[in-house]
Structures are given as structure tokens and as C-alpha cells.
C-alpha positions in Angstrom: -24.8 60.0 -45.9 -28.1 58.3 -46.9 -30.8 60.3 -48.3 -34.4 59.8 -48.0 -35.9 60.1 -50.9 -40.1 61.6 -51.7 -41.3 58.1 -51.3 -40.0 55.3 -49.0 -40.1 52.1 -50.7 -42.0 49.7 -48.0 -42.3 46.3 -47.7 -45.2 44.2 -45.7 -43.5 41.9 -43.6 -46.7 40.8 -41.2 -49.6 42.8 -40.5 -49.7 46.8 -40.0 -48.2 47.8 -37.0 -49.9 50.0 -34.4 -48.7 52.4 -32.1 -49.0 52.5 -28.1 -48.0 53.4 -25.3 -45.3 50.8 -24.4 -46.8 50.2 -20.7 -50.6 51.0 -20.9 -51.8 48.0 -23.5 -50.0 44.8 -24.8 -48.5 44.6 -28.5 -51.8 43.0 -30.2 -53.9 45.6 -28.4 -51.7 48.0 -30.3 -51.4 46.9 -33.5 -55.4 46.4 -33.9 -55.4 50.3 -32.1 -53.4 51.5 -35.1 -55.2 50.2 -37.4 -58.4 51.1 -36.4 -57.7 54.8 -37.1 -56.2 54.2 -40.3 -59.1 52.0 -41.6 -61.6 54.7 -40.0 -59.8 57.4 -41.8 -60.0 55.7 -45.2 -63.9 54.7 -45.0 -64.1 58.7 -44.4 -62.7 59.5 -47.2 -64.4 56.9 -49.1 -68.0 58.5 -47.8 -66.7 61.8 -48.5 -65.4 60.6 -52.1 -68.9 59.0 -52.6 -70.8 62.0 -51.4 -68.8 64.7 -53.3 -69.3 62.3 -56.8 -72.9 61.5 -55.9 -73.6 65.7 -55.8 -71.1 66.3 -59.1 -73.2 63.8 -60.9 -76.3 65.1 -60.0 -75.5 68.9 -62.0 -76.4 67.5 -65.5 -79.6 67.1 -64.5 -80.1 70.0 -61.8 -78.7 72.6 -64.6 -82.0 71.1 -66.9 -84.6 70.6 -64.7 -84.4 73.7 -62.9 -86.0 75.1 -66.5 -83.1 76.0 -68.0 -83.7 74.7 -71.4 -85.7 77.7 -72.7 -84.1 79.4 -76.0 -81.0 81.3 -74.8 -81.2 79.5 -71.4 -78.0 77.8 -70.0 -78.7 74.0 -70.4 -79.5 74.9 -74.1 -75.7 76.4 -74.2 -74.1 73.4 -72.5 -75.9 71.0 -75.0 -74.3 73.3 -77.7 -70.7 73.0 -75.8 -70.7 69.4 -75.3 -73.0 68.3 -78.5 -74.8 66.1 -75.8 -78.4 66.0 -76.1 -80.1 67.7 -72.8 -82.3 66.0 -70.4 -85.8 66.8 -71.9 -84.3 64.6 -75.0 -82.7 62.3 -73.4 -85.3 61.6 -70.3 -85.1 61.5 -66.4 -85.1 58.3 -65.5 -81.9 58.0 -68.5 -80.6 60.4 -67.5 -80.5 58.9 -63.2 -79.4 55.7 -65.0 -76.4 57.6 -66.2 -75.0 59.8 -63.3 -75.4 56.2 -61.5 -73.0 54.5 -63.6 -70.6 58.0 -64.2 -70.6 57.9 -60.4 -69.8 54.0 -60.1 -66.9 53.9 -62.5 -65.5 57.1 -61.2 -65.0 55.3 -57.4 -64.1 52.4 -59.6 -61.2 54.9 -61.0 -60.4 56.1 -57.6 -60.2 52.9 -56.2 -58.3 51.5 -59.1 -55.3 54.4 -59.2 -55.4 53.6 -55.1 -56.4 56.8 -54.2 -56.5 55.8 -51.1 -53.6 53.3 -50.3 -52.5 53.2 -46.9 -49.0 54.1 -48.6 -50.3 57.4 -50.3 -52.9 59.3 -47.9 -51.9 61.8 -45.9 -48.4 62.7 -46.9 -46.8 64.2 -49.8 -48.3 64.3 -53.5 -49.4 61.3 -54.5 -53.0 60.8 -53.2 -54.0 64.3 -54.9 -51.7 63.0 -58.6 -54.0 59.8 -58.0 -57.4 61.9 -58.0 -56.7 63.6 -61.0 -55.4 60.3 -62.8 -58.1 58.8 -62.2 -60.6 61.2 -63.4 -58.6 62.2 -66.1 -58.3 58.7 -66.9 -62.7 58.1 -67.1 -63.0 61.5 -68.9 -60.8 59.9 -71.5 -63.0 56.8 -71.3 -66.3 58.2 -71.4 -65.1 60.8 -74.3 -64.4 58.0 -76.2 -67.6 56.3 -75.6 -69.3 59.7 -76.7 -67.3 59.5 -79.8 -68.1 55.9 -81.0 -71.8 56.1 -80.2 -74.2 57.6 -80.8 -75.5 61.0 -78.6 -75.7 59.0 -75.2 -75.8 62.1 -73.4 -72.6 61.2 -71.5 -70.6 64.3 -72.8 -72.2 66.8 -70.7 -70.6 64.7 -67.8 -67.7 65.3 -68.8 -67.8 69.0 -69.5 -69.5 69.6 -66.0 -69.7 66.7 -63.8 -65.9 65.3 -63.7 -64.3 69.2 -63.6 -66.8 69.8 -60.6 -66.2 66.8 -58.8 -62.6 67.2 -59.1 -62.0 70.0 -57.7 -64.3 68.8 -55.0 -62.5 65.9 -54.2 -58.9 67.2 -54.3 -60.4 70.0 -51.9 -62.1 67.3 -49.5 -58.8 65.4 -49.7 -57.5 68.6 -48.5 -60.0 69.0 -45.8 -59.3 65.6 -44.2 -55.8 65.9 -44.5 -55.8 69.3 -42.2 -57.8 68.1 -40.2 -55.6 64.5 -39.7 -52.9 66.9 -38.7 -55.0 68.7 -36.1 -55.2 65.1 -34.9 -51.6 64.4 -34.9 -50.6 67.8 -32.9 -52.9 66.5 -30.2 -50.9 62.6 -30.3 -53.7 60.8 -32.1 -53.0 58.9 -35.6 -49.7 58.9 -35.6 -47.0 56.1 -36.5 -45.0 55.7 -34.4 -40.9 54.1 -35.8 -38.0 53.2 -34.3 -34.9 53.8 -37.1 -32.2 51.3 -37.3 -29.2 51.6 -39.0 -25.4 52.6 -38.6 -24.5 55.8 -37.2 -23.4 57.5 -40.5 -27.3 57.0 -41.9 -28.9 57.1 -38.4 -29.1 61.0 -38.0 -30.2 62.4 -41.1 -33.2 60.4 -41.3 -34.2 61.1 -37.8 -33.9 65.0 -38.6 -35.9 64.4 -41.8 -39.0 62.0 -40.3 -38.9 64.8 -37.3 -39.0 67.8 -40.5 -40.6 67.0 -43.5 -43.3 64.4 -42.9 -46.3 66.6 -41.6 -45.9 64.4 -38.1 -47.0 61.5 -40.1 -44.7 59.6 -38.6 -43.1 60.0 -34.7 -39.1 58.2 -34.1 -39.6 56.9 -30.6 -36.1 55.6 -30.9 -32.9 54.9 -32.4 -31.0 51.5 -32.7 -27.4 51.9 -34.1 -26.2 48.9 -35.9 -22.7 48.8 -35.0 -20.7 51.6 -33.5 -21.8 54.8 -32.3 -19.3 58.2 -32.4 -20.1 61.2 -30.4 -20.7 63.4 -33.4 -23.6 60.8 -34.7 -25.1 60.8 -31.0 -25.0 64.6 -30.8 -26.8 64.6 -34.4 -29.7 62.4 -33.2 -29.6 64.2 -29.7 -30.0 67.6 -31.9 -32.9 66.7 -32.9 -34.4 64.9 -30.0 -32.1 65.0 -26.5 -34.5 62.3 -24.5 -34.6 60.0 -27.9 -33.7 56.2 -26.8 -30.2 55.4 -28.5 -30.2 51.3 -28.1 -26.6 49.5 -29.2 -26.9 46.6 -31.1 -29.9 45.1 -32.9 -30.0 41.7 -31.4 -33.0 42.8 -28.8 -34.7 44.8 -31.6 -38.0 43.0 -31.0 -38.0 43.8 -27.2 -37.3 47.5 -28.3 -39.9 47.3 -30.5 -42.8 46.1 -27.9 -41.0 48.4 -25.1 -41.2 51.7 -27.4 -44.6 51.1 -28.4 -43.1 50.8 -32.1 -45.2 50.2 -35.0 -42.9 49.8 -37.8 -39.2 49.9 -37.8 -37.8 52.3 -40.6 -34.1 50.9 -42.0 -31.7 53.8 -42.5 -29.8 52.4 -45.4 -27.2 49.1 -45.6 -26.9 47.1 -42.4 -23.8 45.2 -41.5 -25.2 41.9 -42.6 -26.3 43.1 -45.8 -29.6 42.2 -47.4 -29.6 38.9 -45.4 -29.6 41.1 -42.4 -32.7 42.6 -43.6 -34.4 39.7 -44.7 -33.5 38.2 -40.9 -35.0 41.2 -39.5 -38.4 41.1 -41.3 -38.8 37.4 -40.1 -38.3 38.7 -36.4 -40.0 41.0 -36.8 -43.2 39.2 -38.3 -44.0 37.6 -34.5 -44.4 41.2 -33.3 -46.4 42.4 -36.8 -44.3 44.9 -37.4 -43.8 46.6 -40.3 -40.2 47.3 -42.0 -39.8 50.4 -43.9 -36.7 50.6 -46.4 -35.2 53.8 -46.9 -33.7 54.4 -50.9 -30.2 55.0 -50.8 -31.0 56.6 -53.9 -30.0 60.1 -53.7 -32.7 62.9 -55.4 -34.8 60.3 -56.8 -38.5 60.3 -56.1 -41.3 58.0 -56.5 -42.4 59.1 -60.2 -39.0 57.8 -61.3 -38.9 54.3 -59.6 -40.9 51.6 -60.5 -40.5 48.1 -59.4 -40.2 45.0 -61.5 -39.9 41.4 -59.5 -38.1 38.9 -61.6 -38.7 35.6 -59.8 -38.0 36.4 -56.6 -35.7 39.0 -57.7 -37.1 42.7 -56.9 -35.7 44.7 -59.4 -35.8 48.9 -58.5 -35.9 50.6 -61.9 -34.9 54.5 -62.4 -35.6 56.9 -65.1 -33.1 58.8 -65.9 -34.2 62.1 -65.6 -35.6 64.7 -68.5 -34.3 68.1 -69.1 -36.1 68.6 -73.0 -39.2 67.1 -74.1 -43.1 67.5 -74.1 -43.0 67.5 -70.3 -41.3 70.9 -70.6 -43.5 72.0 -73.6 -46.6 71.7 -70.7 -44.4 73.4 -68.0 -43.7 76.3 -70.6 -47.7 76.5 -71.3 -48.6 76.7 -68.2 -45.8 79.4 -67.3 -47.7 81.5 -70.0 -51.0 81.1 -68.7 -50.0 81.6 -65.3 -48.1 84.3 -65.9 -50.2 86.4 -67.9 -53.1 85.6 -65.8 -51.4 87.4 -62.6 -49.5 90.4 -64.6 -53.4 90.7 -65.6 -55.0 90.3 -62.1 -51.9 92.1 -59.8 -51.8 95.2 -62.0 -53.6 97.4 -59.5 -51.1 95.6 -56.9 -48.9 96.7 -58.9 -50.0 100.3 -58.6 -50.2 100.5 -55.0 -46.9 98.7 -54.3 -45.2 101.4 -57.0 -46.7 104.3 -55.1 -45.7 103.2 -51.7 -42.1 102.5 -52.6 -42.0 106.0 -54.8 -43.4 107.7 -51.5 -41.4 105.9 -49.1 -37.6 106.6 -50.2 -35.3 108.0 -53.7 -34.9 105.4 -56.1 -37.1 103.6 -58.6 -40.0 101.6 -58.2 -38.1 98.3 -60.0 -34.6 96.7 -58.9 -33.0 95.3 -61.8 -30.5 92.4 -61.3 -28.3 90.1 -63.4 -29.3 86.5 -62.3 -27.8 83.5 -63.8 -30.5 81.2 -65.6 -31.3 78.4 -67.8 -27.7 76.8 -68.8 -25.8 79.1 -67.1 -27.5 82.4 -69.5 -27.4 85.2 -67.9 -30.5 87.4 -67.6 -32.1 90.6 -66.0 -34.1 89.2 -63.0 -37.0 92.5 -61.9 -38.2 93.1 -58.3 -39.6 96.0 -56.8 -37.5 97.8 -54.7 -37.0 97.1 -51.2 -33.3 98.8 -50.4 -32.0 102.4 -50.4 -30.5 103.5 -53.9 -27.4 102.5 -53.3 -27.6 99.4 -52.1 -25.2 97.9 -54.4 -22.6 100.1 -53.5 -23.1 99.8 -49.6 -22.7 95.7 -49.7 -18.9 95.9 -49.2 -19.1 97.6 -45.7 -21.7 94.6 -45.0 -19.6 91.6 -46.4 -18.2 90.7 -42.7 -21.4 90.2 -41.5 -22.9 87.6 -43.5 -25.6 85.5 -42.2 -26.1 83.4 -45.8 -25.6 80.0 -46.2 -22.6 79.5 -48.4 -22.0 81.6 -51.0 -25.7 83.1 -50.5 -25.5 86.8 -49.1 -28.0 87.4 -46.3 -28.6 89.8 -42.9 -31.5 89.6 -40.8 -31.6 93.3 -39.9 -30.0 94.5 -43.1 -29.5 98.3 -42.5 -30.0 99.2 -46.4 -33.8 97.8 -46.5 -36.3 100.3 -46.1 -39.3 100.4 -44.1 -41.7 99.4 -46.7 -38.9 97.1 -48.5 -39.1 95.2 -45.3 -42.7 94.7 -45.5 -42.2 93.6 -49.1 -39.8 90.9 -48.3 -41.7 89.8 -45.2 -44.5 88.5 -47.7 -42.5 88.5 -50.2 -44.3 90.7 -52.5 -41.2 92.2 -54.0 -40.8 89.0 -56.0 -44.1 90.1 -57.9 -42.6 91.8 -61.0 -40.2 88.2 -61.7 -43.4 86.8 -63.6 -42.6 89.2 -66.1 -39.5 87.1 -66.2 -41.7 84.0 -66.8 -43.7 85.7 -69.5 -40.2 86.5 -71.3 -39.4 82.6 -71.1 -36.3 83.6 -68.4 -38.3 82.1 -65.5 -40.0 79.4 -64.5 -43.3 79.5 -61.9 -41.9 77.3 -60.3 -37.5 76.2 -60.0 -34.6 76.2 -58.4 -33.7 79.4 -56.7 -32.4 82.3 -59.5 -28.6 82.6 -58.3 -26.2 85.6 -58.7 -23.3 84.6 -60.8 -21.0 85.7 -58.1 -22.7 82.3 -56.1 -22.4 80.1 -59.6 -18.9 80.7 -59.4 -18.7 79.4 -56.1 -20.5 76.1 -57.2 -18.9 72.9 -56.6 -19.7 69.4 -57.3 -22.7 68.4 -58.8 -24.5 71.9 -57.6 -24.2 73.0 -61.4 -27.0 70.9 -61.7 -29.2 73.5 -60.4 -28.9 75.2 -63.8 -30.4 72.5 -65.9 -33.5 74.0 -66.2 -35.2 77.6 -65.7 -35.1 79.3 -61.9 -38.6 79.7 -60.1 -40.4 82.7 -59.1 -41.2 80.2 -56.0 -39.8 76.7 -55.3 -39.0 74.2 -52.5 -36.1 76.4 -51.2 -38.9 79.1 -51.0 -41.3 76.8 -49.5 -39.2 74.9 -46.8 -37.5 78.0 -44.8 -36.0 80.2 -47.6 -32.9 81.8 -45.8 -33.0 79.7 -42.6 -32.1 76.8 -44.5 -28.2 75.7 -44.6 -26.1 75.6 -47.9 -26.2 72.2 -48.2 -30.1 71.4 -47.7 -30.9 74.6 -50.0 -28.2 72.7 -52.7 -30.3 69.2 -51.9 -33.7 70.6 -52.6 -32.9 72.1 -55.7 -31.3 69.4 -57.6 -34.3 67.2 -56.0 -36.6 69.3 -57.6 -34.7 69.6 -61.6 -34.4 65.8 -61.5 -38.2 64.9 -59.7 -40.5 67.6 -60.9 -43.6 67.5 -62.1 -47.3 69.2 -63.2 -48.9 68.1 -60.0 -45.8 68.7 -57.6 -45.6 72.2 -59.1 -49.2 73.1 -58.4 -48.7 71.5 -54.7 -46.1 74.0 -54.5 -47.8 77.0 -56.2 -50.7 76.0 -53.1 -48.0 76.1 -50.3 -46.4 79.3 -51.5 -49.7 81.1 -50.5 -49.4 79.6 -47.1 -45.9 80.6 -46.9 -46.8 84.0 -48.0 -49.7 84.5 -45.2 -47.6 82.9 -42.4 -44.0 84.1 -43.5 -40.7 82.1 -42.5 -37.1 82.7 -43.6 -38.0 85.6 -45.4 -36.0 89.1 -44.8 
């Protein structure tokens, strides 16, 4: 079965579709509807994008002239820190001159790493990795204008201005993004597809456009390519039972205007092969409707692929993927800093949490457990304690009534957590003391899921794959539904994440684990 990978590989095929009703408006009314909200959405970020860089700018000379330049005084130590000379040296009207053109080449940046391509707002990682690219990429510039020249004054930008203003942005990005989704719960801004494709691809990516795209996008139908079985229908009907399922592609364009369709999403190889595809596009063009091509290339994500057209010839390159290297050397840092950082911060947590457990039932504070790591190396995973002392020995009375996917052990109303153990695992505080773990080096923040070597042995396939690199103290298992989740999705988010992971798709995580942690699901 075709997978859809992080980021579908689109191609323009007329203009950008729109979404309507299929009886209120006609099809041009639609597609100019559709884009109306996305262009009116992208000039809001752009104002909010100038606004935000406009105020971060403007620090520099707000930190001087509020008459901070006195001996001792603040601007005095940021002209130490940055060796820049302050404002009094340098001058106002230099000093406006310069936060104008930090300002310029920084929307220059954003709009340059397309920070806001129709293809990256709104949904997954990419518009907040383009942010920080960007400004990471006119920090290095203006550092090494700083360096060559003489004391221009530029540095302090950099050591207050672009920190500021990123964090800024990636939080306004944040704040448009919520409140898009508002939209989308109410049936505004949303795209609306119709999936074609044979029945074997068909229902997966209808469950996974329905799941895991925020309500970015809506399937308003299904057109099989070929023939249909009863267990694909009951798939798609699974996930929607009043979806349209349409026979046969040869009236695709009158689906498309009756549906209200704006694009029409491939689910992997058609019958006809890529000339079927390349027909489809040119039918497709009279209605300006857009095709979206979904990879058949399983656990790869967008990071990985880069394209590479060879006269006419679009060549998809992958990387393979990287288990060693300086990209691990950063993950390790910053499972230090992290790490130490929360033992530091959670200690009186810690405290409280201990006390409650030591009041609440016999037993220690900390459950120690033998998890399978890194390369298959066993290690001593910590938790507090959220079951009755013998635990352990009480599983085998408990086996028969397994609720866990596969060879994972789990029971809603297990009988051996106690009262406060349940509250634990509800927010999943018990997983606290594992960043010990990380400190050690066992652990990752963020991995694949730290399994029991009673599950490893149950591995099959390519799930060993899991073990390539360190387990998380969160992750996209823990993120996407934790024990609601089937065997075979939890196996397919792990191995995404070893082969795909990255600094920014870690701290994207790290941000939805608090969310998962204040509004808990999966998780007893």
C-alpha cells in the first residue's frame, strides 16, 4: 500500500484550484474564491512579518536612547558583548539608516527561503525551518560584514534584533496558523480534493488527508481507477460512509466541477502509467485544477528529496538516510542542555511527585525497568512509580486481557495502577525521571518509543529499524495517540521519524508534547 510521505510532491498543471460548493457558484467563480483566501492569508502574514521585523529592528536603538549608555548601564554592556559601537557613536539618523536595510534584507531572506510558498504555510514544518533559515542565513551575512569592516554598528543587530525578531515571527507564524484552523473547523479556507487512484492506494490516503493534515485539506470524493473490492470500499467508507466513490476516471472533469473540487490528489500509479498522468493534467488544465502526486516513497520526507530536471526529465533524488555524523553530535548537545535544564527546573516537581507516590501506596518512589536502546543495548529506563509493588509479578493473571497493539502490553482500567499512578500517566508525568536517561546518553528527547526486549523479540521485518538510533522521552508515537494507535501505524511513525528527523522537527515535537500533556490522549 502507498504511503504518503511529510511532503507531497505537487505539480502546477493550470492555475490554483478553488473550492465551492458544487451547485451555489460556477467553476471560475470558485477557483478565483479559493484563491482569494489564500492570497489574503499570505499578505497577512507578510504585514505581520513586516510589523514584527520593523519592532525587532527598532531595539538597537530603543535599548540606547532610553539613556542607557551611562557607565554600568545596559547599552554600555551590549556594546561590550557585540563589540559594536552604541548609538551615541554611531548616530541616529545611522543608526534608522541601518535597522531599514537589516529590516529590508531580512523580508528579502524570508521571501527568498519562500517562507511563505503556497506549498509550505499552514501545514507541517517547513514554513517555521524556513523562518529560522532565513535568519540564520542574514545573521551569517551581516556577521561577516561586521568582520570585514570596520565597526559599522551592525553586530548589535545581530546579538538583539535577529534573536528577538525570531522568536517573534515563528510565534506570529504560530498565531495565524491557530487561528487558520479556527477557520477551517467553521468550513472556511479549506481545499477541497477528490483522490484518484486504484483501490489498493485509495484508502490509506483518504484516512491520512482525513488524520494528519490539520483539515488543510477536505476529500470530497473518491474515483477508483479500475476495480473496486468490498474491503477497499469499506476502508474509504470507514473513514467517511457518505464519501462519493465514482468508477472509472473517464468523467473525472465532470466530478471535478460537480464536487466542487479544487485539486485532484493521485494516490500512487495509475493503470496508464505516467502517460495516464500526464493525460490527466491536460484535462484537467480546462477546469484549472491542480494535480497533486502522492510519493510512493515509503518513510521518506521532504528534507531528503530534492528534485533535479534533466531536459525534460524530472529526476526525484533521495538521501540515503544518516545514523552517525555531526547531525547527531547537535542532537546529543542539545539532549544535554535540555536535559540538564529540566532535572534543574523539575526538581521541586520532583519532590512533590515523590511525596505523593510515598504517601499514596508501599513501594518506591522510582520504577526501574530494562528497556532495549540504541543498537539493540540494553539499559535501565527510570519512571516514577505509578503501580502497586508487585506489579511485575501480577502481569501474568493480566496477559488474557490485552488491549496493546501487537506485541505492546496495555489495559485501559489496569487494576495494578494506583490512584495517583493514574494521574501520573494521564499527563504523563511519570515519564519525568527518563531525562536522567538522556543526561546518561541512554535516551534521546526526542525517538522512537523505548521498547521492552520481550517486544524486540517479537519484531519482524524492517521494524528493527526502530533501534538505529536512541529512544525518546517523547516522540511522534507519543504525539499522534500513544496507545490508541495500531501496531502497524506506531511501527510506521517510528521508522519515519529515525530515517526523516531533524533539529527543527524535534523542537516541533518537543512544542506538541506540551499540548498533548495539557489535553491528554492515549495515555493510561
Amino acid at each position: 500500500m502507498t504511503q504518503l510521505s511529510d511532503r507531497m510532491s505537487s505539480t502546477q498543471v493550470g492555475s490554483r484550484a478553488v473550492r465551492s460548493a458544487p451547485a451555489a457558484r460556477p467553476v471560475a467563480r470558485r477557483k478565483a474564491t479559493a484563491i482569494d483566501w489564500r492570497n489574503r492569508y499570505r499578505r497577512r502574514l507578510l504585514a505581520t512579518d513586516m510589523l514584527l521585523i520593523t519592532i525587532a529592528v527598532s531595539i538597537p536603538g530603543a535599548v540606547f536612547s532610553l539613556g542607557m549608555t551611562t557607565t554600568g548601564g545596559f547599552g554600555e554592556y551590549v556594546s561590550r558583548v557585540s563589540g559594536s559601537a552604541s548609538v551615541q557613536d554611531v548616530g541616529p539618523l545611522r543608526t534608522a539608516l541601518l535597522a531599514a536595510a537589516v529590516a529590508m534584507c531580512w523580508l528579502v531572506s524570508l521571501q527568498l527561503f519562500q517562507s511563505r510558498a503556497a506549498g509550505r504555510i499552514a501545514i507541517g514544518v517547513f514554513e517555521y525551518k524556513a523562518v529560522v533559515d532565513a535568519t540564520s542565513a542574514l545573521a551569517g551575512f551581516l556577521a561577516v560584514i561586521a568582520l570585514l569592516g570596520t565597526d559599522t554598528g551592525l553586530r548589535v543587530f545581530v546579538v538583539l534584533s535577529l534573536p528577538t525578531g525570531l522568536l517573534a515571527l515563528l510565534l506570529g507564524r504560530w498565531g495565524w496558523r491557530r487561528w487558520l484552523q479556527t477557520q477551517r473547523t467553521l468550513g472556511h479556507a479549506l481545499s477541497d480534493v477528490l483522490v484518484y487512484g486504484q483501490a489498493r492506494d485509495t484508502p490509506y490516503v483518504v484516512r491520512q488527508l482525513a488524520k494528519k493534515t490539520g483539515a488543510a485539506y477536505r476529500v470530497v470524493g473518491v474515483v477508483v481507477d479500475g476495480d473496486l473490492d468490498a474491503d477497499a470500499e469499506s476502508l474509504i467508507r470507514a473513514t467517511s460512509p457518505t464519501l462519493p466513490i465514482i468508477r472509472g476516471g473517464a468523467g473525472i472533469e465532470n466530478s471535478v466541477s460537480q464536487l466542487g473540487a479544487d485539486a485532484v490528489v493521485i494516490a500512487g500509479a495509475l493503470q496508464g502509467g505516467q502517460r495516464a498522468i500526464q493525460d490527466l493534467g491536460w484535462r484537467l488544465e480546462r477546469a484549472r485544477t491542480e494535480v497533486i502526486l502522492v510519493s510512493s516513497l515509503t518513510n521518506v520526507a521532504g528534507p531528503r528529496i530534492s528534485m533535479r530536471p534533466v531536459e525534460g526529465l524530472p529526476l526525484m533524488h533521495v538521501e540515503l538516510p544518516t545514523f552517525t555524523g555531526l547531525r547527531h553530535v547537535v542532537k546529543r548537545a542539545m539532549d544535554l542542555a535540555v536535559s540538564s535544564i529540566a532535572l534543574l527546573l523539575l526538581s521541586p516537581v520532583f519532590l512533590l511527585i515523590g511525596l505523593l507516590i510515598s504517601r499514596d501506596s508501599r513501594g518506591g518512589v522510582f520504577f526501574k525497568q530494562e528497556r532495549t536502546g540504541r543498537n539493540g543495548q540494553a539499559f535501565s529506563m527510570y519512571k516514577f512509580r505509578s503501580m502497586v509493588e508487585t506489579a511485575e509479578q501480577d502481569l501474568g493473571d493480566l496477559t488474557d486481557l490485552n488491549e496493546g497493539a501487537g506485541p505492546l502490553f496495555k489495559l485501559r482500567h489496569d487494576p495494578r495502577v494506583t490512584r495517583i499512578g493514574r494521574w501520573l500517566r494521564k499527563y504523563s508525568l511519570d515519564e519525568l525521571p527518563q531525562f536522567y536517561n538522556v543526561l546518561k546518553g541512554d535516551m534521546s528527547v526526542v525517538g522512537p518509543r523505548p521498547p521492552l526486549p520481550v517486544e524486540v523479540e517479537a519484531y519482524e521485518g524492517h521494524t528493527y529499524r526502530r533501534l538505529y538510533i536512541k529512544p525518546g522521552v517523547t516522540g511522534l508515537w507519543q504525539v499522534n495517540g500513544r496507545s490508541d494507535l495500531d501496531w502497524e501505524e506506531s511501527v510506521r511513525l517510528d521508522l519515519y521519524y529515525v530515517e526523516n528527523w531533524s533539529v527543527t522537527g524535534d523542537l516541533m515535537i518537543i512544542w506538541r508534547t506540551f499540548k498533548v500533556m495539557v489535553s491528554p490522549a492515549g495515555a493510561y
